[in-house]
Rosetta silent file (secondary structure, phi, psi, omega in degrees, C-alpha in Angstrom):
SEQUENCE: XXXXXXXXXXXXXXXXXXXXXXXXXXXXXXXXXXXXXXXXXXXXXXXXXXXXXXXXXXXXXXXXXXXXXXXXXXXXXXXXXXXXXXXXXXXXXXXXXXXXXXXXXXXXXXXXXXXXXXXXXXXXXXXXXXXXXXXXXXXXXXXXXXXXXXXXXXXXXXXXXXXXXXXXXXXXXXXXXXXXXXXXXXXXXXXXXXXXXXXXXXXXXXXXXXXXXXXXXXXXXXXXXXXXXXXXXXXXXXXXXXXXXXXXXXXXXXXXXXXXXXXXXXXXXXXXXXXXXXXXXXXXXXXXXXXXXX
SCORE:     score description
SCORE:     0.000 S_00000001
   1 L     0.000  128.320 -179.997  115.531  145.227  107.608 S_00000001
   2 L   -75.561  168.624 -179.661  119.158  145.180  106.547 S_00000001
   3 H   -64.417  -37.918  179.406  120.324  144.490  103.024 S_00000001
   4 H   -63.856  -43.413  178.246  121.621  141.061  104.056 S_00000001
   5 H   -64.847  -38.571  177.736  118.252  140.118  105.538 S_00000001
   6 H   -64.176  -40.124  178.117  116.481  141.390  102.430 S_00000001
   7 H   -64.261  -41.619  179.096  118.739  139.259  100.199 S_00000001
   8 H   -64.208  -42.005  178.472  118.054  136.185  102.322 S_00000001
   9 H   -63.008  -40.302  178.453  114.313  136.824  102.195 S_00000001
  10 H   -64.039  -41.448  178.674  114.469  137.224   98.410 S_00000001
  11 H   -64.488  -41.736  178.561  116.410  133.957   98.070 S_00000001
  12 H   -62.585  -41.838  178.078  113.896  132.146  100.297 S_00000001
  13 H   -64.154  -38.661  178.698  111.010  133.492   98.235 S_00000001
  14 H   -64.244  -42.102  178.845  112.760  132.413   95.053 S_00000001
  15 H   -64.677  -42.342  179.443  113.280  128.890   96.436 S_00000001
  16 H   -63.941  -43.153  179.162  109.640  128.672   97.546 S_00000001
  17 H   -64.403  -40.016  178.257  108.385  129.849   94.164 S_00000001
  18 H   -64.282  -42.441  178.645  110.667  127.371   92.400 S_00000001
  19 H   -63.185  -42.547  177.822  109.420  124.554   94.662 S_00000001
  20 H   -60.973  -40.829 -179.778  105.795  125.544   93.994 S_00000001
  21 H   -65.314  -41.940  179.310  106.457  125.531   90.253 S_00000001
  22 H   -63.379  -47.079 -179.900  108.085  122.093   90.381 S_00000001
  23 H   -64.006  -37.158  178.096  105.245  120.602   92.419 S_00000001
  24 H   -64.218  -42.720  179.132  102.696  122.191   90.097 S_00000001
  25 H   -64.787  -40.144  178.715  104.405  120.696   87.038 S_00000001
  26 H   -63.740  -45.506  177.700  104.551  117.261   88.668 S_00000001
  27 H   -62.038  -40.445  179.352  100.850  117.427   89.544 S_00000001
  28 H   -64.361  -38.961  177.697  100.073  118.636   86.017 S_00000001
  29 H   -64.448  -40.571  179.428  102.032  115.720   84.526 S_00000001
  30 H   -63.775  -46.070  179.101  100.111  113.241   86.675 S_00000001
  31 H   -64.271  -40.689  179.554   96.759  114.700   85.661 S_00000001
  32 H   -63.091  -38.410  178.708   97.839  114.834   82.016 S_00000001
  33 H   -62.505  -43.554  178.395   98.847  111.160   82.124 S_00000001
  34 H   -62.484  -43.858 -179.987   95.418  110.177   83.425 S_00000001
  35 H   -63.509  -41.753  179.593   93.690  112.290   80.766 S_00000001
  36 H   -64.317  -42.367  179.224   95.854  110.813   77.996 S_00000001
  37 H   -62.781  -46.849  179.036   95.171  107.254   79.123 S_00000001
  38 H   -61.952  -43.462  179.680   91.439  107.891   79.316 S_00000001
  39 H   -61.641  -42.480  178.809   91.480  109.617   75.941 S_00000001
  40 H   -62.053  -46.542 -178.163   93.361  106.734   74.315 S_00000001
  41 H   -60.785  -51.642 -174.846   91.011  104.122   75.741 S_00000001
  42 H   -71.818  -35.070 -179.531   87.789  105.860   74.804 S_00000001
  43 H   -65.696  -38.186 -178.158   89.022  107.101   71.413 S_00000001
  44 H   -93.332  -20.104 -176.320   90.040  103.605   70.334 S_00000001
  45 H   -94.786  -35.629 -177.233   87.437  101.591   72.228 S_00000001
  46 H   -60.739  -42.953  178.179   84.162  103.434   71.649 S_00000001
  47 H   -58.166  -38.275  178.581   84.143  102.859   67.825 S_00000001
  48 H   -66.211  -39.643  177.832   84.472   99.105   68.374 S_00000001
  49 H   -63.574  -38.474  178.934   81.612   99.146   70.877 S_00000001
  50 H   -65.582  -38.175  179.561   79.487  101.032   68.355 S_00000001
  51 H   -69.896  -43.129 -179.028   80.212   98.472   65.631 S_00000001
  52 H   -75.459  -35.635 -172.817   79.521   95.467   67.850 S_00000001
  53 L   102.092  127.113 -174.973   76.650   97.101   69.732 S_00000001
  54 H   -58.739  -46.684 -178.130   76.797   98.029   73.383 S_00000001
  55 H   -67.109  -42.896  178.095   74.281   95.436   74.515 S_00000001
  56 H   -62.898  -36.529 -179.110   75.791   92.671   72.377 S_00000001
  57 H   -68.603  -43.345 -175.610   79.246   93.572   73.651 S_00000001
  58 H   -82.411  -32.529 -174.189   78.316   93.565   77.336 S_00000001
  59 H  -105.798   -7.298 -179.853   75.797   90.720   77.386 S_00000001
  60 L   -66.737  139.328 -178.075   77.140   88.420   74.666 S_00000001
  61 L   -97.522    1.071 -176.157   78.303   85.027   75.908 S_00000001
  62 L  -121.240  126.628  173.156   80.560   84.214   72.951 S_00000001
  63 E  -116.012  101.304 -175.600   84.031   85.590   72.295 S_00000001
  64 E  -141.474   82.230 -179.227   85.086   84.221   68.918 S_00000001
  65 L   -63.026  -24.356 -176.015   87.189   86.644   66.816 S_00000001
  66 L   -87.027   -9.616  179.046   87.878   83.943   64.213 S_00000001
  67 L   -70.084  162.915  176.219   84.208   83.216   63.443 S_00000001
  68 L  -122.919  108.500   -4.662   82.493   84.604   60.378 S_00000001
  69 L   -74.783  158.760 -179.436   81.108   87.010   61.354 S_00000001
  70 L   -68.330  151.375  179.523   83.244   87.433   64.485 S_00000001
  71 E  -118.758  131.115 -178.786   81.548   87.540   67.863 S_00000001
  72 E  -128.487   84.522  176.236   82.709   89.832   70.649 S_00000001
  73 L  -116.712  123.815 -174.425   80.772   89.242   73.840 S_00000001
  74 L  -106.248   13.272  178.687   82.547   89.935   77.127 S_00000001
  75 H   -56.439  -43.748  177.351   79.811   88.848   79.539 S_00000001
  76 H   -61.811  -36.769  179.919   81.792   85.738   80.608 S_00000001
  77 H   -71.028  -34.952  175.712   84.889   87.871   81.241 S_00000001
  78 H   -62.916  -47.537  178.217   82.926   90.382   83.304 S_00000001
  79 H   -63.656  -38.048  178.906   81.552   87.581   85.449 S_00000001
  80 H   -61.264  -44.150  178.477   85.011   86.008   85.648 S_00000001
  81 H   -63.890  -41.771 -179.494   86.539   89.227   86.991 S_00000001
  82 H   -66.154  -44.843 -178.418   83.710   89.664   89.503 S_00000001
  83 H   -64.460  -44.305 -178.832   83.884   86.057   90.727 S_00000001
  84 H   -65.673  -42.792  178.983   87.668   86.056   91.078 S_00000001
  85 H   -64.548  -42.577  177.630   87.669   89.408   92.871 S_00000001
  86 H   -61.578  -41.059  178.129   84.870   88.276   95.185 S_00000001
  87 H   -65.813  -38.868  178.200   86.737   85.075   96.024 S_00000001
  88 H   -63.333  -41.654  178.104   89.924   87.049   96.701 S_00000001
  89 H   -66.728  -37.515  179.401   88.067   89.358   99.083 S_00000001
  90 H   -60.328  -40.882 -179.797   86.453   86.384  100.796 S_00000001
  91 H   -85.350  -38.328 -169.973   89.848   84.890  101.589 S_00000001
  92 H   -85.154  -38.412 -173.490   91.964   88.021  101.914 S_00000001
  93 H   -66.776  -53.128  179.431   89.879   90.600  103.794 S_00000001
  94 H   -60.116  -43.672 -179.262   89.086   88.671  107.030 S_00000001
  95 H   -64.780  -41.161 -179.570   92.592   87.236  107.209 S_00000001
  96 H   -66.359  -43.101 -179.932   94.199   90.614  106.483 S_00000001
  97 H   -66.659  -43.571  178.459   92.132   92.526  109.055 S_00000001
  98 H   -64.040  -38.400  177.102   92.702   89.914  111.753 S_00000001
  99 H   -64.924  -38.791  178.248   96.423   89.893  110.988 S_00000001
 100 H   -65.427  -41.065  177.359   96.477   93.693  111.256 S_00000001
 101 H   -62.277  -43.166  179.241   94.689   93.553  114.620 S_00000001
 102 H   -62.163  -45.683 -177.301   97.185   90.989  115.874 S_00000001
 103 H   -69.473  -31.495 -177.524  100.189   93.003  114.728 S_00000001
 104 H   -84.061  -31.787 -170.584   98.852   96.283  116.106 S_00000001
 105 H  -129.451  -11.862 -176.425   97.504   95.154  119.485 S_00000001
 106 H  -124.864  -18.066 -170.522   98.528   91.581  120.345 S_00000001
 107 L   -76.551  127.479  173.310  101.880   90.842  118.705 S_00000001
 108 L   -63.169  153.186 -174.442  104.970   90.677  120.986 S_00000001
 109 H   -60.691  -39.286 -178.504  107.778   92.991  119.936 S_00000001
 110 H   -65.655  -41.306  178.624  110.181   90.165  119.043 S_00000001
 111 H   -70.894  -37.471  179.350  107.634   88.491  116.766 S_00000001
 112 H   -61.815  -38.433 -179.828  106.600   91.852  115.291 S_00000001
 113 H   -62.625  -23.766  177.054  110.201   92.590  114.347 S_00000001
 114 H   -94.102  -37.668 -174.863  110.100   89.446  112.187 S_00000001
 115 H   -71.619  -39.420 -176.631  106.476   89.605  110.977 S_00000001
 116 H   -62.595  -47.148  176.242  106.510   93.195  109.715 S_00000001
 117 H   -62.459  -32.915  179.011  109.400   92.715  107.243 S_00000001
 118 H   -66.249  -40.940  177.229  107.774   89.505  106.017 S_00000001
 119 H   -63.817  -42.964  178.111  104.520   91.331  105.265 S_00000001
 120 H   -63.778  -34.830  179.116  106.448   94.064  103.461 S_00000001
 121 H   -66.493  -34.850  177.778  108.314   91.410  101.502 S_00000001
 122 H   -59.471  -35.517 -179.004  105.016   89.937  100.290 S_00000001
 123 H   -69.608  -22.256 -176.519  104.199   93.277   98.662 S_00000001
 124 H   -96.854   -2.290  179.976  107.432   93.217   96.669 S_00000001
 125 L   -74.720  129.588 -179.437  107.125   89.727   95.195 S_00000001
 126 L   -62.499  152.833 -178.474  106.451   89.909   91.410 S_00000001
 127 H   -61.582  -36.046 -178.693  103.103   88.715   90.117 S_00000001
 128 H   -64.178  -32.032  177.425  104.726   86.052   87.949 S_00000001
 129 H   -69.606  -42.027  174.875  106.271   84.493   91.055 S_00000001
 130 H   -59.769  -43.480 -179.992  102.865   84.377   92.727 S_00000001
 131 H   -61.907  -41.501  178.301  101.460   82.778   89.596 S_00000001
 132 H   -65.049  -40.303  176.171  104.176   80.140   89.546 S_00000001
 133 H   -60.142  -42.911  178.728  103.552   79.430   93.231 S_00000001
 134 H   -63.383  -38.165 -179.555   99.860   78.989   92.488 S_00000001
 135 H   -65.561  -42.226 -173.172  100.593   76.607   89.609 S_00000001
 136 H   -91.574  -12.754 -176.254  102.896   74.308   91.554 S_00000001
 137 H  -120.742  -57.235 -173.501  101.148   74.476   94.943 S_00000001
 138 H   -75.004  -42.965 -179.476   97.520   75.621   94.936 S_00000001
 139 H   -59.712  -49.742  177.534   96.434   74.054   91.627 S_00000001
 140 H   -61.659  -34.766  179.915   97.622   70.523   92.587 S_00000001
 141 H   -65.991  -46.163  178.339   96.044   70.914   96.040 S_00000001
 142 H   -64.486  -38.867  178.241   92.648   71.884   94.622 S_00000001
 143 H   -62.432  -40.759 -178.482   92.917   69.096   92.053 S_00000001
 144 H   -71.466  -39.109 -176.165   93.635   66.543   94.782 S_00000001
 145 H   -75.813  -43.690 -172.695   90.907   67.714   97.158 S_00000001
 146 H  -104.710   -8.908  178.342   88.053   68.263   94.684 S_00000001
 147 L    69.185   33.435  179.205   89.036   65.961   91.830 S_00000001
 148 L  -119.964 -173.259 -179.196   88.887   68.667   89.169 S_00000001
 149 L   -61.587  -36.264  178.156   91.366   70.324   86.826 S_00000001
 150 L   104.053  -26.851  178.603   92.526   72.647   89.601 S_00000001
 151 L   -95.098  116.910 -177.094   92.632   75.868   87.570 S_00000001
 152 L  -176.809 -164.540 -176.147   89.555   77.937   88.266 S_00000001
 153 H   -62.710  -44.898 -177.693   87.842   80.591   90.336 S_00000001
 154 H   -60.264  -47.156 -179.711   88.689   79.017   93.680 S_00000001
 155 H   -62.253  -47.202  179.402   92.389   78.736   92.896 S_00000001
 156 H   -63.381  -37.914  179.060   92.598   82.268   91.523 S_00000001
 157 H   -65.054  -42.222  178.012   90.660   83.597   94.518 S_00000001
 158 H   -62.959  -45.724 -178.303   93.008   81.947   97.010 S_00000001
 159 H   -64.633  -46.371  179.032   96.068   83.238   95.184 S_00000001
 160 H   -67.089  -31.544  175.051   94.748   86.795   94.827 S_00000001
 161 H   -60.339  -38.586  176.159   93.645   86.682   98.465 S_00000001
 162 H   -68.503  -38.759 -176.007   97.289   86.089   99.378 S_00000001
 163 H   -68.771  -30.457 -179.306   98.438   88.852   97.022 S_00000001
 164 L   -88.485   -4.343 -179.230   96.189   91.525   98.558 S_00000001
 165 H   -58.505  -46.741 -178.912   97.190   90.672  102.134 S_00000001
 166 H   -58.342  -38.916  179.458  100.130   93.141  102.339 S_00000001
 167 H   -64.816  -48.045 -177.544   97.914   96.033  101.254 S_00000001
 168 H   -68.022  -43.338 -178.627   95.128   95.231  103.695 S_00000001
 169 H   -64.554  -47.941 -175.561   97.445   94.425  106.596 S_00000001
 170 H   -62.025  -49.050 -177.078   99.655   97.482  106.178 S_00000001
 171 H   -72.440  -38.934  179.009   96.895  100.089  105.851 S_00000001
 172 H   -65.645  -39.273  177.858   94.620   98.481  108.468 S_00000001
 173 H   -63.601  -43.214  177.844   97.458   98.309  110.965 S_00000001
 174 H   -61.902  -39.419  178.748   98.260  101.990  110.412 S_00000001
 175 H   -64.976  -39.867  178.605   94.581  102.858  110.882 S_00000001
 176 H   -66.733  -40.391  179.875   94.446  100.921  114.167 S_00000001
 177 H   -70.328  -20.989  179.066   97.597  102.578  115.472 S_00000001
 178 L   -81.238  -11.609  177.862   96.132  105.990  114.594 S_00000001
 179 L   -67.936  129.681 -179.403   93.178  105.470  116.956 S_00000001
 180 L   -56.001  138.430 -178.807   93.710  107.651  120.070 S_00000001
 181 H   -64.224  -20.641  179.844   94.866  105.658  123.078 S_00000001
 182 H   -63.966  -28.662  177.124   92.188  107.362  125.162 S_00000001
 183 H   -62.102  -46.154 -179.454   89.565  105.169  123.457 S_00000001
 184 H   -65.429  -45.442 -178.236   91.292  102.058  124.741 S_00000001
 185 H   -64.947  -39.503  177.955   91.864  103.459  128.223 S_00000001
 186 H   -64.128  -37.629  178.720   88.246  104.608  128.525 S_00000001
 187 H   -64.831  -43.265  177.221   87.058  101.133  127.538 S_00000001
 188 H   -63.827  -37.681  178.948   89.215   99.529  130.191 S_00000001
 189 H   -64.298  -26.979  178.268   87.948  102.057  132.711 S_00000001
 190 L   -88.156    2.889  175.243   84.387  100.960  131.958 S_00000001
 191 L   100.476    6.208  179.447   85.308   97.345  132.662 S_00000001
 192 L   -75.981  149.675  174.499   86.022   96.006  129.185 S_00000001
 193 L   -78.370  171.982  178.779   88.712   93.398  128.682 S_00000001
 194 H   -60.269  -43.749 -177.851   91.666   93.947  126.374 S_00000001
 195 H   -65.804  -43.050  179.738   90.061   91.886  123.624 S_00000001
 196 H   -67.089  -37.587  178.505   86.679   93.645  123.863 S_00000001
 197 H   -63.283  -38.513 -178.639   88.336   97.065  123.879 S_00000001
 198 H   -72.450  -48.421 -171.754   90.246   96.205  120.700 S_00000001
 199 H   -82.586  -26.538 -175.578   87.451   94.533  118.748 S_00000001
 200 H  -107.702   -8.181  178.544   84.467   96.615  119.878 S_00000001
 201 H  -122.101  -58.863 -175.489   86.040  100.054  120.296 S_00000001
 202 H   -70.542  -42.043 -178.843   89.314  100.448  118.414 S_00000001
 203 H   -62.868  -46.873  174.803   88.379   98.348  115.381 S_00000001
 204 H   -63.163  -33.295  179.885   85.136  100.288  114.670 S_00000001
 205 H   -66.760  -25.872 -178.412   87.013  103.560  115.230 S_00000001
 206 L   -98.316   15.211 -171.962   89.501  102.566  112.506 S_00000001
 207 H   -65.275  -30.357  179.514   86.859  101.439  110.016 S_00000001
 208 H   -65.482  -43.447  177.263   87.495  104.271  107.540 S_00000001
 209 H   -67.578  -37.061  178.473   91.153  103.269  107.183 S_00000001
 210 H   -66.575  -40.660  177.447   90.236   99.593  107.017 S_00000001
 211 H   -63.554  -37.283  177.054   87.698  100.310  104.289 S_00000001
 212 H   -62.314  -38.508  177.988   90.384  102.205  102.378 S_00000001
 213 H   -65.397  -36.963  178.038   92.616   99.123  102.569 S_00000001
 214 H   -66.437  -39.902  178.473   89.790   96.993  101.170 S_00000001
 215 H   -60.370  -46.565  178.969   89.311   99.444   98.288 S_00000001
 216 H   -65.687  -35.031  176.422   92.994   99.235   97.382 S_00000001
 217 H   -63.775  -39.875  176.857   92.836   95.459   97.713 S_00000001
 218 H   -63.317  -42.694  178.137   89.950   95.336   95.255 S_00000001
 219 H   -60.235  -39.318  178.126   91.918   97.478   92.833 S_00000001
 220 H   -66.682  -41.721 -177.497   94.846   95.071   93.084 S_00000001
 221 H   -69.363  -42.841 -178.341   92.629   92.034   92.575 S_00000001
 222 H   -66.406  -39.006 -175.665   90.667   93.464   89.632 S_00000001
 223 H   -86.702   -4.956 -178.296   93.784   94.683   87.823 S_00000001
 224 L   -69.361  139.853 -174.719   95.932   91.593   88.351 S_00000001
 225 L  -124.263  -62.685 -169.723   96.813   89.796   85.131 S_00000001
 226 H   -61.825  -45.949 -179.366   99.783   87.441   85.033 S_00000001
 227 H   -63.223  -38.841  179.787   98.965   85.462   88.172 S_00000001
 228 H   -66.148  -41.202  179.200   95.333   85.100   87.059 S_00000001
 229 H   -57.969  -37.237 -173.562   96.362   83.888   83.613 S_00000001
 230 H   -78.692  -20.333 -173.726   98.461   81.122   85.180 S_00000001
 231 H  -128.120   -7.987 -173.229   95.834   79.723   87.560 S_00000001
 232 L   -89.213  -12.172  178.581   92.320   80.747   86.414 S_00000001
 233 E    97.662  -27.332  174.725   91.994   78.362   83.463 S_00000001
 234 L    55.656   46.706  178.391   91.461   81.087   80.794 S_00000001
 235 L  -112.463  115.427 -177.148   88.143   79.723   79.555 S_00000001
 236 L   -79.273   79.301 -179.405   85.806   82.365   78.141 S_00000001
 237 L  -149.135  163.826  175.207   82.569   80.909   79.471 S_00000001
 238 L   -84.652  116.704 -174.588   79.964   81.501   82.152 S_00000001
 239 L   -75.642  151.322  175.878   80.973   79.188   85.021 S_00000001
 240 L   -93.186  -23.392  179.312   78.529   76.922   86.842 S_00000001
 241 L  -153.547  174.273 -173.545   80.582   76.705   90.038 S_00000001
 242 L   -77.350   -4.784  179.488   83.752   78.085   91.618 S_00000001
 243 L   -91.341   -9.799 -178.444   85.836   75.095   90.541 S_00000001
 244 L   -85.709  155.703  179.863   85.510   75.832   86.820 S_00000001
 245 L   -77.716  147.676  178.129   87.973   77.862   84.801 S_00000001
 246 E  -138.695  172.204  174.300   87.208   81.433   83.747 S_00000001
 247 L  -125.824  129.528  179.158   88.873   84.302   81.925 S_00000001
 248 L   -86.570  169.409  178.891   89.080   87.768   83.435 S_00000001
 249 H   -62.305  -43.347 -178.899   88.918   91.057   81.529 S_00000001
 250 H   -66.613  -41.939  179.222   92.616   91.714   82.029 S_00000001
 251 H   -63.542  -37.407  179.251   93.594   88.210   80.945 S_00000001
 252 H   -60.958  -40.004  179.845   91.467   88.541   77.812 S_00000001
 253 H   -67.992  -47.317 -175.009   93.394   91.659   76.778 S_00000001
 254 H   -66.469  -40.252 -174.890   96.850   90.222   77.465 S_00000001
 255 H   -67.309  -29.110 -170.915   96.242   86.865   75.782 S_00000001
 256 H  -118.837   -9.897 -174.908   95.084   88.278   72.433 S_00000001
 257 L   -65.655  -28.440 -174.533   96.459   91.806   72.057 S_00000001
 258 L   -65.959  -26.041 -177.774   99.765   90.647   70.540 S_00000001
 259 L  -121.541    4.704 -176.806   98.108   89.381   67.333 S_00000001
 260 L   -76.776  145.167  177.312   94.842   91.345   67.253 S_00000001
 261 L  -139.880  161.034  172.568   94.078   93.704   64.353 S_00000001
 262 H    51.639 -125.209 -175.469   91.264   95.972   63.198 S_00000001
 263 H   -65.635  -34.657  178.229   87.960   95.292   64.988 S_00000001
 264 H   -59.705  -46.574  178.795   89.505   92.571   67.136 S_00000001
 265 H   -64.136  -41.406  178.215   92.058   95.043   68.483 S_00000001
 266 H   -63.131  -36.938  178.483   89.345   97.655   68.999 S_00000001
 267 H   -66.989  -35.331  177.275   87.235   95.134   70.934 S_00000001
 268 H   -68.265  -40.664  176.171   90.158   94.396   73.233 S_00000001
 269 H   -65.728  -37.197  176.188   90.682   98.104   73.874 S_00000001
 270 H   -63.326  -32.644  173.690   86.932   98.384   74.490 S_00000001
 271 H   -61.452  -38.677  174.820   87.378   95.637   77.083 S_00000001
 272 H   -64.016  -35.932  176.528   89.857   97.958   78.763 S_00000001
 273 H   -62.404  -45.298  178.894   87.226  100.712   78.679 S_00000001
 274 H   -62.365  -42.048  178.107   84.750   98.433   80.443 S_00000001
 275 H   -62.527  -41.414  178.937   87.390   97.501   83.015 S_00000001
 276 H   -61.784  -47.848  179.471   88.173  101.182   83.574 S_00000001
 277 H   -64.282  -38.852  178.963   84.514  102.058   84.088 S_00000001
 278 H   -59.269  -46.818  179.970   84.084   99.008   86.332 S_00000001
 279 H   -67.413  -38.275  178.722   86.920  100.133   88.610 S_00000001
 280 H   -63.154  -41.158  178.653   85.644  103.714   88.643 S_00000001
 281 H   -62.341  -43.535  178.318   82.186  102.552   89.750 S_00000001
 282 H   -61.000  -44.478 -179.506   83.729  100.511   92.559 S_00000001
 283 H   -63.831  -40.650  179.574   85.830  103.478   93.694 S_00000001
 284 H   -64.482  -44.417 -179.830   82.834  105.833   93.666 S_00000001
 285 H   -60.571  -47.820 -178.391   80.711  103.405   95.693 S_00000001
 286 H   -70.955  -29.389  175.677   83.399  102.873   98.306 S_00000001
 287 H   -64.814  -39.821  176.866   84.201  106.605   98.410 S_00000001
 288 H   -63.633  -44.840  178.107   80.570  107.290   99.311 S_00000001
 289 H   -62.668  -39.292 -178.751   80.693  104.624  102.008 S_00000001
 290 H   -64.082  -39.234  177.764   83.993  106.012  103.280 S_00000001
 291 H   -65.091  -38.313  178.280   82.522  109.490  103.655 S_00000001
 292 H   -65.393  -40.612  178.754   79.610  108.097  105.624 S_00000001
 293 H   -65.465  -38.441  179.431   81.940  106.230  107.958 S_00000001
 294 L   -65.477    0.000    0.000   84.026  109.353  108.524 S_00000001
């Protein structure tokens, strides 16, 4: 090896080592951020849970910081988050998967060239804009059809179902396109039609990617705040039906954190702890299912 080649090799090694160091620092910063967030939540939230009582905090039906003594029960907010997320999945998942199937296997190229940017544009619309759309469009429609206030679980579910569509469509479409073409050709060779090959062969083969899109959609629905505040009614109560207003965990934090102090502030941070654990449980469950599908 000549001296010139040795110098080039040394420079390449130096660049590789520098790149490894940079990537390591970036990964370390990401992990540190997660640890700091978790530490902040649990450090500030656990004392409030201990003062209120874990069972009283999770199962209490009354959230009244101004009462004497104050009451901090987040059971209605837990149910509100679950109901709204369930309604969003009910509307968003079937529509998103079917839209992904259409775009991946049935959509003409000219229509696809228009539909794909529109789906991407949906992902970039701010939450406040979605909330305003829900207030001026979905709320009056629900009020007119059902004769109720209009702000409630159904309205929030429809709006969040629209908001999670870009995530589900984009990832599901990528999963369908990643299925080997030999699956489709073999199905046709066995006498299946185009529709049967897509829905009974390619769609099951892409189920791991589709499930991943649903997981991300759930994360978006559970963590959404501003749009939910504008259309869900913000009533801290256990609802009797899907037309009544509710308050989600995220909305509860945003609405009261600006003026909360002492135990009230700690209870709101503890609400964030419950939300964090709730999302972690969902992710673990779906991760187990995803491994089984793979």
């Amino acid at each position: 090896m000549t001296k010139l080649q040795a110098d080039r090799a040394a420079k390449n090694n130096l660049k590789e080592n520098a790149a490894h160091a940079v990537f390591f620092l970036i990964a370390l910063m990401s992990i540190s951020a997660v640890i700091l967030i978790c530490g902040f939540l649990f450090y500030n939230g656990i004392p409030a849970i201990q003062k209120v009582g874990l069972w009283n905090f999770l199962s209490g039906n009354t959230w009244a910081p101004s009462d004497v003594p104050p009451k901090y029960g987040i059971h209605p907010m837990i149910l509100g988050s679950i109901y709204i997320t369930g309604a969003a999945l009910f509307f968003g998942v079937p529509l998103g998967i079917l839209a992904a199937v259409f775009m991946a296997r049935f959509c003409p190229k000219k229509i696809y060239a228009l539909a794909k940017p529109c789906v991407n544009l949906l992902a970039g619309i701010p939450s406040i804009v979605y909330g305003f759309f829900g207030m001026v469009s979905i709320v009056p429609l629900v009020r007119k059809v059902f004769g109720v206030n209009g702000s409630g679980i159904l309205t929030a579910g429809i709006l969040l179902g629209i908001m999670i569509l870009p995530t589900i469509i984009g990832i599901s479409e990528s999963a369908l396109r990643a299925v080997p073409n030999s699956y489709y050709e073999a199905s046709l060779g066995l006498g299946a039609s185009h529709e049967r090959a897509v829905f009974f062969v390619e769609l099951p083969a892409a189920r791991s990617g589709i499930l991943a899109s649903v997981i991300l959609g759930i994360g978006r629905a559970v963590g959404e705040t501003m749009a939910v505040i504008m259309v869900a009614g913000n009533q801290a109560r256990v609802p009797d039906n899907i037309l009544q207003g509710v308050r989600s965990l995220t909305a509860n934090i945003v609405l009261e954190m600006s003026y909360a102090t002492d135990l009230h502030r700690g209870a709101l941070i503890a609400t964030g702890v419950v939300l964090f654990v709730f999302i972690m449980i969902i992710n673990v469950i779906f991760s187990i299912l995803l491994r089984r599908f793979k």
